[in-house]
PyMOL Python script that loads the backbone (N, CA, C, O; Angstrom):
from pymol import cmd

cmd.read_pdbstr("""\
ATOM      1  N   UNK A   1     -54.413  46.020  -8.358  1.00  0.00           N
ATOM      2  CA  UNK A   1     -53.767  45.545  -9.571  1.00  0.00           C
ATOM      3  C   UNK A   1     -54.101  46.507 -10.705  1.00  0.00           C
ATOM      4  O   UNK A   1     -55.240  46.933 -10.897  1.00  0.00           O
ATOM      5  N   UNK A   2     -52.808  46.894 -11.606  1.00  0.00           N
ATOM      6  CA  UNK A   2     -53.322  47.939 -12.245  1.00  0.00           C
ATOM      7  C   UNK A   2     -54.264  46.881 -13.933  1.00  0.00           C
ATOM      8  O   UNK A   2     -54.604  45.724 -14.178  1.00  0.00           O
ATOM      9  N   UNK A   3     -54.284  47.924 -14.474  1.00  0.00           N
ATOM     10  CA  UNK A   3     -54.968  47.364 -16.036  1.00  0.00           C
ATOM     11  C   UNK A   3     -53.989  46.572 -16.633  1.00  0.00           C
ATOM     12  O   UNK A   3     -54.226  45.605 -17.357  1.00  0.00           O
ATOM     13  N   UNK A   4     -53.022  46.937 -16.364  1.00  0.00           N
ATOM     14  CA  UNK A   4     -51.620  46.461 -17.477  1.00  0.00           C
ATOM     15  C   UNK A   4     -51.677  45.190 -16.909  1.00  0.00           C
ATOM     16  O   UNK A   4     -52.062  44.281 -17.644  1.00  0.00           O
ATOM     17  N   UNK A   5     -51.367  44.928 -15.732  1.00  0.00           N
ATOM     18  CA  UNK A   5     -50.787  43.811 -14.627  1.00  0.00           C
ATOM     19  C   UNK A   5     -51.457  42.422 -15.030  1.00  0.00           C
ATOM     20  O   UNK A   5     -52.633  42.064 -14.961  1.00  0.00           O
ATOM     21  N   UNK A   6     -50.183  41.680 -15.524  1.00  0.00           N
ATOM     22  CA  UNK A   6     -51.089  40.352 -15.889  1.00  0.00           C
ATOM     23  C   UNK A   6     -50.305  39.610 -14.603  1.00  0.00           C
ATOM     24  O   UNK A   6     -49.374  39.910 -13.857  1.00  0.00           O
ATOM     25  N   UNK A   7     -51.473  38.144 -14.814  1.00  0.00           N
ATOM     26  CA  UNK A   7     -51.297  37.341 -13.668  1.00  0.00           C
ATOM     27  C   UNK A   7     -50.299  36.028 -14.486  1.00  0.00           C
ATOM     28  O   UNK A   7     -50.794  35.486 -15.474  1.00  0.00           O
ATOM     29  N   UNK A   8     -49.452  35.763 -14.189  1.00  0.00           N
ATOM     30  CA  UNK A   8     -48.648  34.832 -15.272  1.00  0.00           C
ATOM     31  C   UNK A   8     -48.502  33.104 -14.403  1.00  0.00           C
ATOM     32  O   UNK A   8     -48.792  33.126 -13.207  1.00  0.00           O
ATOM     33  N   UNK A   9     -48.201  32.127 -14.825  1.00  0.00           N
ATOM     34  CA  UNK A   9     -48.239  31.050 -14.427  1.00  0.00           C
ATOM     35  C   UNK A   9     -47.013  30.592 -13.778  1.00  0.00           C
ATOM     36  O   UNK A   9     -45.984  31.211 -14.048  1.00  0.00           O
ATOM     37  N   UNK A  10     -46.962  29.709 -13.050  1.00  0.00           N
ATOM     38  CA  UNK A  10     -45.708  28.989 -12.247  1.00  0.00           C
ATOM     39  C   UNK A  10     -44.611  28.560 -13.502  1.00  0.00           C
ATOM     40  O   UNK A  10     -43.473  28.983 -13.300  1.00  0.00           O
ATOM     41  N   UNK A  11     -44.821  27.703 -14.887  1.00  0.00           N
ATOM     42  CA  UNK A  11     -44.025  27.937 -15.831  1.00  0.00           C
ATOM     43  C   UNK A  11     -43.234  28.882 -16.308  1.00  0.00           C
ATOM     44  O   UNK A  11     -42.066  28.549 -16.505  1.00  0.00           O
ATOM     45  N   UNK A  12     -43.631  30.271 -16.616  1.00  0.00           N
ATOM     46  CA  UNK A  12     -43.311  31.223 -17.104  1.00  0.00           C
ATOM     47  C   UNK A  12     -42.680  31.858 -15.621  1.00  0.00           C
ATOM     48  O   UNK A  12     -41.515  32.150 -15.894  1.00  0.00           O
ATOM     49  N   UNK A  13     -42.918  32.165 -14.310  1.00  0.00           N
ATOM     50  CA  UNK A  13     -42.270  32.637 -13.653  1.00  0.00           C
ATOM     51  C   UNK A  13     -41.189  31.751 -13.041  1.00  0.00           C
ATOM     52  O   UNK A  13     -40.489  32.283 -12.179  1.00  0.00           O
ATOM     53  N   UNK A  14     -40.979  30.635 -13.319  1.00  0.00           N
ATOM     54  CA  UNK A  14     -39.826  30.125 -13.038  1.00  0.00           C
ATOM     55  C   UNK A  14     -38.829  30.007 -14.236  1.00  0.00           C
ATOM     56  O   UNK A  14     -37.643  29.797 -13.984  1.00  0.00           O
ATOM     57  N   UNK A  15     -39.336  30.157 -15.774  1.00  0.00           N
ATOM     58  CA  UNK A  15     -38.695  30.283 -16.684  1.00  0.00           C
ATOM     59  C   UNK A  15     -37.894  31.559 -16.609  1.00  0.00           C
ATOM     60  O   UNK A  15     -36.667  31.606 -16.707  1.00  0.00           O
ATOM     61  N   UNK A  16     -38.801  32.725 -16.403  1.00  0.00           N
ATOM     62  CA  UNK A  16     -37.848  34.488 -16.202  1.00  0.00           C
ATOM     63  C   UNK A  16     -37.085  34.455 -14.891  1.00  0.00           C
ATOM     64  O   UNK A  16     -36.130  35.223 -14.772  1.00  0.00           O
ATOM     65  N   UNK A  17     -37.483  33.465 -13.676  1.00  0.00           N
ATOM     66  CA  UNK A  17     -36.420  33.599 -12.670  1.00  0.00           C
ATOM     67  C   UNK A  17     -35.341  33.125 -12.341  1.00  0.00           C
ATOM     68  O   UNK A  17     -34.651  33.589 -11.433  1.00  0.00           O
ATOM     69  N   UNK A  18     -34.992  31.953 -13.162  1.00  0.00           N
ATOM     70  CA  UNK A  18     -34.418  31.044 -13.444  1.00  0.00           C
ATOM     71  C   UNK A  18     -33.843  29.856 -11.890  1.00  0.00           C
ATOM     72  O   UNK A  18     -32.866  29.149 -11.644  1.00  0.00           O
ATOM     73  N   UNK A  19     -34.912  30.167 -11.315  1.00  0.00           N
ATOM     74  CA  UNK A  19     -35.517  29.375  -9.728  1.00  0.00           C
ATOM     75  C   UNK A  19     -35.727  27.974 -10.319  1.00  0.00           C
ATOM     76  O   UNK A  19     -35.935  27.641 -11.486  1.00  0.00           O
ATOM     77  N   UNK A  20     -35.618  27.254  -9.213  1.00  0.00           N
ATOM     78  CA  UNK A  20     -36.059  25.892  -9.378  1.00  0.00           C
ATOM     79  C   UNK A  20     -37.490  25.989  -8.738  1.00  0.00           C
ATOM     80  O   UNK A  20     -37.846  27.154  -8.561  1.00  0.00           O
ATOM     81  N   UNK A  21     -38.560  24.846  -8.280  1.00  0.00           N
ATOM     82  CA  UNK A  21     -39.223  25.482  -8.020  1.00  0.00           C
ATOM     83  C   UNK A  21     -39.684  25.407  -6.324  1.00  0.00           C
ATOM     84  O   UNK A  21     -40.468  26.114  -5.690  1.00  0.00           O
ATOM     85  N   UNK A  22     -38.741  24.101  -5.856  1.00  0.00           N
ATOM     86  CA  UNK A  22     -38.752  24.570  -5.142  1.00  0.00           C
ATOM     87  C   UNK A  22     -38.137  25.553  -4.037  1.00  0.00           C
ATOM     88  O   UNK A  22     -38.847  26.109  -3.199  1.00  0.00           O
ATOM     89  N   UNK A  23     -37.033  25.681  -4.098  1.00  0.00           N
ATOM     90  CA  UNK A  23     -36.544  27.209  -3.914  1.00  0.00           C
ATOM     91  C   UNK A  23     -37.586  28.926  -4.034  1.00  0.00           C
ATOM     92  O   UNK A  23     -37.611  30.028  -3.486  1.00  0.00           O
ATOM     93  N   UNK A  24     -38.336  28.130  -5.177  1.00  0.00           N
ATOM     94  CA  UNK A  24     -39.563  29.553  -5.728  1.00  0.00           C
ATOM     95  C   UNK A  24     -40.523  29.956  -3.964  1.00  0.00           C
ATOM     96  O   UNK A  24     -40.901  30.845  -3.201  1.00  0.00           O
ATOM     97  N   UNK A  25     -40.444  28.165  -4.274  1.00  0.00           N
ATOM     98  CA  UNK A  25     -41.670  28.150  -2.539  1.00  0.00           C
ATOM     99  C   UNK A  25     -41.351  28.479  -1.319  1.00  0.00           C
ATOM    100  O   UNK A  25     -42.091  29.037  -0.508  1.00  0.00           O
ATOM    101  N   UNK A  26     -39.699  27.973  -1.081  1.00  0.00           N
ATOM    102  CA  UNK A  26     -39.222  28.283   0.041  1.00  0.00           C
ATOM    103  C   UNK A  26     -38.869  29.735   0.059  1.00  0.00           C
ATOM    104  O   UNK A  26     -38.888  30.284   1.160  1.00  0.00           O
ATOM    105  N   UNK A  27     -38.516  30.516  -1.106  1.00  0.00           N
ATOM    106  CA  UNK A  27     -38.612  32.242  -0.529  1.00  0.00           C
ATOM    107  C   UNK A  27     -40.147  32.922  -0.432  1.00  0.00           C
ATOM    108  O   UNK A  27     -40.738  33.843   0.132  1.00  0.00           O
ATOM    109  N   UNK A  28     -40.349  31.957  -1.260  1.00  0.00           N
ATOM    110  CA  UNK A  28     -42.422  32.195  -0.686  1.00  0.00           C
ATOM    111  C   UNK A  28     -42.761  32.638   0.882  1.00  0.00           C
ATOM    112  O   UNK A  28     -43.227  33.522   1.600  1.00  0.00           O
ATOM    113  N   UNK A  29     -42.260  31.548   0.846  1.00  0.00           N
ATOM    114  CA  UNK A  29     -42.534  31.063   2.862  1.00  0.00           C
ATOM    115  C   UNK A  29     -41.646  32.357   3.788  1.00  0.00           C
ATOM    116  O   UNK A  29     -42.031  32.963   4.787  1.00  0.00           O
ATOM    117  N   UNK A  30     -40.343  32.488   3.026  1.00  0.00           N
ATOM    118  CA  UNK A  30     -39.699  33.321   3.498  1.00  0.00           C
ATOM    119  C   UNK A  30     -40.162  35.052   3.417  1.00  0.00           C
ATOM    120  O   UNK A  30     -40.007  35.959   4.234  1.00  0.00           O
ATOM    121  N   UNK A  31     -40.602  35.030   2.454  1.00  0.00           N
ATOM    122  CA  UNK A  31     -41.328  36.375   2.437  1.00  0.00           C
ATOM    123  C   UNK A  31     -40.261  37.143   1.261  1.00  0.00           C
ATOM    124  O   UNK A  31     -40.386  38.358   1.103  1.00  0.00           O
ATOM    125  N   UNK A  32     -39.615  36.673   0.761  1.00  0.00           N
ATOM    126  CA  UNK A  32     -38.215  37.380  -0.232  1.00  0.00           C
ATOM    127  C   UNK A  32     -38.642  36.707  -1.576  1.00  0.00           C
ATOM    128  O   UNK A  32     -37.727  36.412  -2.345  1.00  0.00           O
ATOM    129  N   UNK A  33     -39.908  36.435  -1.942  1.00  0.00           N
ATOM    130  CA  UNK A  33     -40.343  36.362  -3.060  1.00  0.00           C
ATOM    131  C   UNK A  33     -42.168  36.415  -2.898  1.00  0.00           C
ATOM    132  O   UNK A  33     -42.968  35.983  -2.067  1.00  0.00           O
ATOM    133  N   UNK A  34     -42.258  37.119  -4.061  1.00  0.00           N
ATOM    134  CA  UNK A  34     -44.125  37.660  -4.264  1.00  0.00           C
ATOM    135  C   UNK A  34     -44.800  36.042  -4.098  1.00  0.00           C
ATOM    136  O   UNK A  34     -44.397  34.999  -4.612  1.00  0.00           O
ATOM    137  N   UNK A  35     -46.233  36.323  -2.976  1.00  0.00           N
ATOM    138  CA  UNK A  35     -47.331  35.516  -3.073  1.00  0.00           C
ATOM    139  C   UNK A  35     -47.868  35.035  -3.966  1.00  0.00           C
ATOM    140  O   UNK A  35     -48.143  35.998  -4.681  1.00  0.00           O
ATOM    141  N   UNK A  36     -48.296  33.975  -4.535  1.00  0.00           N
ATOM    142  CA  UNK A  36     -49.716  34.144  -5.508  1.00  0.00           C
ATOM    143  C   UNK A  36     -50.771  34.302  -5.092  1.00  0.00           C
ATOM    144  O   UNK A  36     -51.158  34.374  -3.926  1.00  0.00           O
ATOM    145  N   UNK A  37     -51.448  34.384  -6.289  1.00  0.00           N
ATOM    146  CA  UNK A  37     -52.913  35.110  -6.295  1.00  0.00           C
ATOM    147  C   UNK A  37     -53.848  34.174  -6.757  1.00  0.00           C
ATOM    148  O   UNK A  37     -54.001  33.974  -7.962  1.00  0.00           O
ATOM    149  N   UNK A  38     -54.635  33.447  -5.688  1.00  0.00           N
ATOM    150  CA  UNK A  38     -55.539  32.892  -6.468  1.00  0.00           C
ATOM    151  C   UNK A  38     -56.667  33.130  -7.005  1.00  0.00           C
ATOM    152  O   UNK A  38     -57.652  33.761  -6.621  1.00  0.00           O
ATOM    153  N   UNK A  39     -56.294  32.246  -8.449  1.00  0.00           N
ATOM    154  CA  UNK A  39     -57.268  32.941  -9.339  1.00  0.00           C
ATOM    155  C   UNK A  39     -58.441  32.084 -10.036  1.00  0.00           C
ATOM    156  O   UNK A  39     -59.138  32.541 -10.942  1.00  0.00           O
ATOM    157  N   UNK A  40     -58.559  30.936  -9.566  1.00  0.00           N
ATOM    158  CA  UNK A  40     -59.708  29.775  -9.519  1.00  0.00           C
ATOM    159  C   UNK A  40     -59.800  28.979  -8.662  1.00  0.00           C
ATOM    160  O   UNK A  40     -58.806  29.058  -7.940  1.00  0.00           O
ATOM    161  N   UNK A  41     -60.580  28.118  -8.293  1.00  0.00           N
ATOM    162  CA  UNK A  41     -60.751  26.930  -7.218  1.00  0.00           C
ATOM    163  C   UNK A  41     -59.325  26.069  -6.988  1.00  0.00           C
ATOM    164  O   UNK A  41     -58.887  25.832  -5.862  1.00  0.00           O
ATOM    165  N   UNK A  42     -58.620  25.606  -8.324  1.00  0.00           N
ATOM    166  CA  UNK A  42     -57.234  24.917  -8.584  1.00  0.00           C
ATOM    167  C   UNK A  42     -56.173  25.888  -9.135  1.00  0.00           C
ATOM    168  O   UNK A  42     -55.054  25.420  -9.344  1.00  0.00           O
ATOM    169  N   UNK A  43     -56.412  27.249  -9.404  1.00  0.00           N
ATOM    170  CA  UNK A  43     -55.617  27.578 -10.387  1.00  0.00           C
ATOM    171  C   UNK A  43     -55.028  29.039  -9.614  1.00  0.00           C
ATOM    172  O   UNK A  43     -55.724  29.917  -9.104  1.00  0.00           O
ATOM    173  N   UNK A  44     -53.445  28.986  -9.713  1.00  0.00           N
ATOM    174  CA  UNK A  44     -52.961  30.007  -8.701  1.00  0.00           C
ATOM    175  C   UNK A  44     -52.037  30.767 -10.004  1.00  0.00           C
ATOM    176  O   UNK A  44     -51.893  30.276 -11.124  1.00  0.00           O
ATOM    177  N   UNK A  45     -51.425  32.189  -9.491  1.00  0.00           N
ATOM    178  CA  UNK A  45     -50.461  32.889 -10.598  1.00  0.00           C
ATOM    179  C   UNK A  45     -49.920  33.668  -9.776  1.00  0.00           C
ATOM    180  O   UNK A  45     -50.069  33.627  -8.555  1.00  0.00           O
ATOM    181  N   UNK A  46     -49.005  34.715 -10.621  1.00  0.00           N
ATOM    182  CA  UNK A  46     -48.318  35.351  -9.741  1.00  0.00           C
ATOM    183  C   UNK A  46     -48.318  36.989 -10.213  1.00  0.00           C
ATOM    184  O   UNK A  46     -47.525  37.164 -11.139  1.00  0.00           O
ATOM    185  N   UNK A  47     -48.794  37.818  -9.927  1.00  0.00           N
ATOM    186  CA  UNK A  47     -48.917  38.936 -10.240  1.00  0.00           C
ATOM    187  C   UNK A  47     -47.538  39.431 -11.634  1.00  0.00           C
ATOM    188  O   UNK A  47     -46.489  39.063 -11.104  1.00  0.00           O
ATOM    189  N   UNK A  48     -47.230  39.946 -12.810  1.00  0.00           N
ATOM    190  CA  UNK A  48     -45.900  40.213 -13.500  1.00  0.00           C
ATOM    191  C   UNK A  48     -45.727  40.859 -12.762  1.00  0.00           C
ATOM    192  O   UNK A  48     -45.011  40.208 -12.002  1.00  0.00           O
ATOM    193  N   UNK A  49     -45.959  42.468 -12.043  1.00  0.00           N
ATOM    194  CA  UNK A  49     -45.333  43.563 -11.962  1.00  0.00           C
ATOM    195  C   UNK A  49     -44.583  42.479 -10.401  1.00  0.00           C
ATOM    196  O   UNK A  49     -43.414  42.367 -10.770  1.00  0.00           O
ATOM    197  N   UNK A  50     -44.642  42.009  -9.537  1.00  0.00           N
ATOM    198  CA  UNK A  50     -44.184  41.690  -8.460  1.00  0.00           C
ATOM    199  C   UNK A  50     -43.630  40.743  -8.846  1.00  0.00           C
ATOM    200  O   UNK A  50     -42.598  40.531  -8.210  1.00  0.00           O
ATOM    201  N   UNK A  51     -43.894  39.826  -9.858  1.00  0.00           N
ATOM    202  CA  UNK A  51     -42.032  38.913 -10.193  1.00  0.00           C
ATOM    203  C   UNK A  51     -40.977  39.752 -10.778  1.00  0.00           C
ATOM    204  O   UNK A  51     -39.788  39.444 -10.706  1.00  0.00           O
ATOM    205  N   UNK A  52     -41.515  41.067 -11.496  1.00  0.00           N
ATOM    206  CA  UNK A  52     -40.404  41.786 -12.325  1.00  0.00           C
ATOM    207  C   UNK A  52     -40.305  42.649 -11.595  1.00  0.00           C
ATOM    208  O   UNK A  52     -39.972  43.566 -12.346  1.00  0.00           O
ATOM    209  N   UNK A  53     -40.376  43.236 -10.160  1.00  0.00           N
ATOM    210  CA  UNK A  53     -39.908  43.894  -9.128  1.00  0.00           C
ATOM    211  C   UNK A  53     -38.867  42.996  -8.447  1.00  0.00           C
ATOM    212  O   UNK A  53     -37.739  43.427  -8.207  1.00  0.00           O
ATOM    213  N   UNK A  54     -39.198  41.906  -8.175  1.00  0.00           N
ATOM    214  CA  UNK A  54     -38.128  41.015  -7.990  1.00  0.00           C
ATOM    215  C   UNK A  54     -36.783  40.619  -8.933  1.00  0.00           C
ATOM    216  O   UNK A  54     -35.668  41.013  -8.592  1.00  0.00           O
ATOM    217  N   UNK A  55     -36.892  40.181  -9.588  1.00  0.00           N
ATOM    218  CA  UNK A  55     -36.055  40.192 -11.005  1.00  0.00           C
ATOM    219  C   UNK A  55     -35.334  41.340 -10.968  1.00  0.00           C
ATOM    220  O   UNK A  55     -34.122  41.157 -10.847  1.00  0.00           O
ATOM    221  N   UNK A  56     -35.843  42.916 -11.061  1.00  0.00           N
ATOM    222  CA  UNK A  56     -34.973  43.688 -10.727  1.00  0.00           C
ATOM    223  C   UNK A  56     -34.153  43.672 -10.097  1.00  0.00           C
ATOM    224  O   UNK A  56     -33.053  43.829 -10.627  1.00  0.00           O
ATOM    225  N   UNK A  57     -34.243  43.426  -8.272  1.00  0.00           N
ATOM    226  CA  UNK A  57     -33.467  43.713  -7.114  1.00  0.00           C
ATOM    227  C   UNK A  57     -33.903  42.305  -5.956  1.00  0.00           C
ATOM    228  O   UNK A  57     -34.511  42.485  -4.901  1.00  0.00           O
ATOM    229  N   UNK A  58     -33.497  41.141  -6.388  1.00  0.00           N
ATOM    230  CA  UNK A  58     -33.993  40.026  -5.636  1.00  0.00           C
ATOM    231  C   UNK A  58     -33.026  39.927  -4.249  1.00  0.00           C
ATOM    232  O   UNK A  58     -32.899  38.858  -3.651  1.00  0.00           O
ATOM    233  N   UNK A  59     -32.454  41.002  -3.875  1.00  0.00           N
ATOM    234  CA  UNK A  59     -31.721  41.017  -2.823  1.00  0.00           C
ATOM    235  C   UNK A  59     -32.778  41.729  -1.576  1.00  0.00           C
ATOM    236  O   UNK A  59     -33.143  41.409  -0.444  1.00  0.00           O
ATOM    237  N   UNK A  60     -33.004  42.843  -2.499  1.00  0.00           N
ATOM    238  CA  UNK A  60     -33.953  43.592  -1.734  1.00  0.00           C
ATOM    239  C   UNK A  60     -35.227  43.432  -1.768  1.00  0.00           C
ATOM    240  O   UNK A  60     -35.870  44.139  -0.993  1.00  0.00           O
ATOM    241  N   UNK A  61     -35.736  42.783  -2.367  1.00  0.00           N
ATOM    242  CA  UNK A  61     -37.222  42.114  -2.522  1.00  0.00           C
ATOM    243  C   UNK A  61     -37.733  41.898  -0.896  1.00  0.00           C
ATOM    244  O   UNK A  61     -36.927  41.318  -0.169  1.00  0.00           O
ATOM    245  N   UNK A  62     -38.739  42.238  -0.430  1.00  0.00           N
ATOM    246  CA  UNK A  62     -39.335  41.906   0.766  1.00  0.00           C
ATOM    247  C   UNK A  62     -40.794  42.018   0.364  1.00  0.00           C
ATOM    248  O   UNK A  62     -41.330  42.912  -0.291  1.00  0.00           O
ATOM    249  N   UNK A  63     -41.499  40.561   1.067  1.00  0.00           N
ATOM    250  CA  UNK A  63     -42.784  41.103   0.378  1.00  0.00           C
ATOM    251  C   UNK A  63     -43.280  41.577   1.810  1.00  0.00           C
ATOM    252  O   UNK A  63     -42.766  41.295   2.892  1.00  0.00           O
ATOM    253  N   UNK A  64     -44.634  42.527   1.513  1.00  0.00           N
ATOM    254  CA  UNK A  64     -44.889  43.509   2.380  1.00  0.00           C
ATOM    255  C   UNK A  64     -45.927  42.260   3.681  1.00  0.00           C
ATOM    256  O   UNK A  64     -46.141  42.524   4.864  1.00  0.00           O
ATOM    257  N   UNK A  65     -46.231  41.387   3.174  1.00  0.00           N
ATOM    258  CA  UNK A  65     -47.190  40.838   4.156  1.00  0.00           C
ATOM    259  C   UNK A  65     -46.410  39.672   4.922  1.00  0.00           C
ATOM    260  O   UNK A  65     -46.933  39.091   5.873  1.00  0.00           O
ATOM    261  N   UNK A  66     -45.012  39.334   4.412  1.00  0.00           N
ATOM    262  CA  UNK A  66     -44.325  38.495   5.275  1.00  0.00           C
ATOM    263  C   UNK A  66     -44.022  38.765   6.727  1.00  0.00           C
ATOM    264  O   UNK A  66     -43.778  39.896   7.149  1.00  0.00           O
ATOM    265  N   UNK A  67     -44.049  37.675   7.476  1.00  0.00           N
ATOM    266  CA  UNK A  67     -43.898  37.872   8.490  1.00  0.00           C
ATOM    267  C   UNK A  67     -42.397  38.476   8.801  1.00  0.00           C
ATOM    268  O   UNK A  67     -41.515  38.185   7.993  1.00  0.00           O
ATOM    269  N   UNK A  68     -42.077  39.268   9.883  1.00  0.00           N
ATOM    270  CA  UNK A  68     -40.507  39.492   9.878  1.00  0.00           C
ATOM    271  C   UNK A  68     -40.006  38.576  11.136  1.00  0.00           C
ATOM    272  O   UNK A  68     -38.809  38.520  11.421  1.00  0.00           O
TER     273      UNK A  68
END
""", "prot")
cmd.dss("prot")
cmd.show_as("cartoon", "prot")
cmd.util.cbc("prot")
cmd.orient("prot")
C-alpha cells in the first residue's frame, strides 16, 4: 500500500460506486470487485486506489486473488 492510499469505508465506497450493497458483496465473491482489508477486530475498508481502479474500467476489473 503506497503512502497516499487511504483505506475508505463501506459508506463512501458504495456512495462513489453507486452499487447497492449487496451486489458490492456478490462481485466480492466473484472476484470483479476489490477485497477488503481488515483493519480492526470489527472494522473492515477498502483500499481507494482499488475501488478507483475499478470505477475506472469495472468491466475489466479482475481482482488478482480471485479464484478463476
Amino acid at each position: 500500500m503506497s503512502n497516499t492510499d487511504k483505506i475508505i469505508r463501506l459508506k463512501t465506497v458504495l456512495a462513489r460506486t453507486g452499487l447497492s450493497r449487496s451486489t458490492m458483496y456478490r462481485k466480492i465473491a466473484e472476484g470483479t470487485f476489490p477485497s477488503q482489508v481488515k483493519i480492526s477486530v470489527h472494522g473492515a475498508g477498502w483500499r481507494e486506489s482499488a475501488v478507483n481502479r475499478w470505477i475506472d474500467d469495472p468491466v475489466a476489473y479482475r481482482n488478482e486473488c480471485a479464484p478463476l
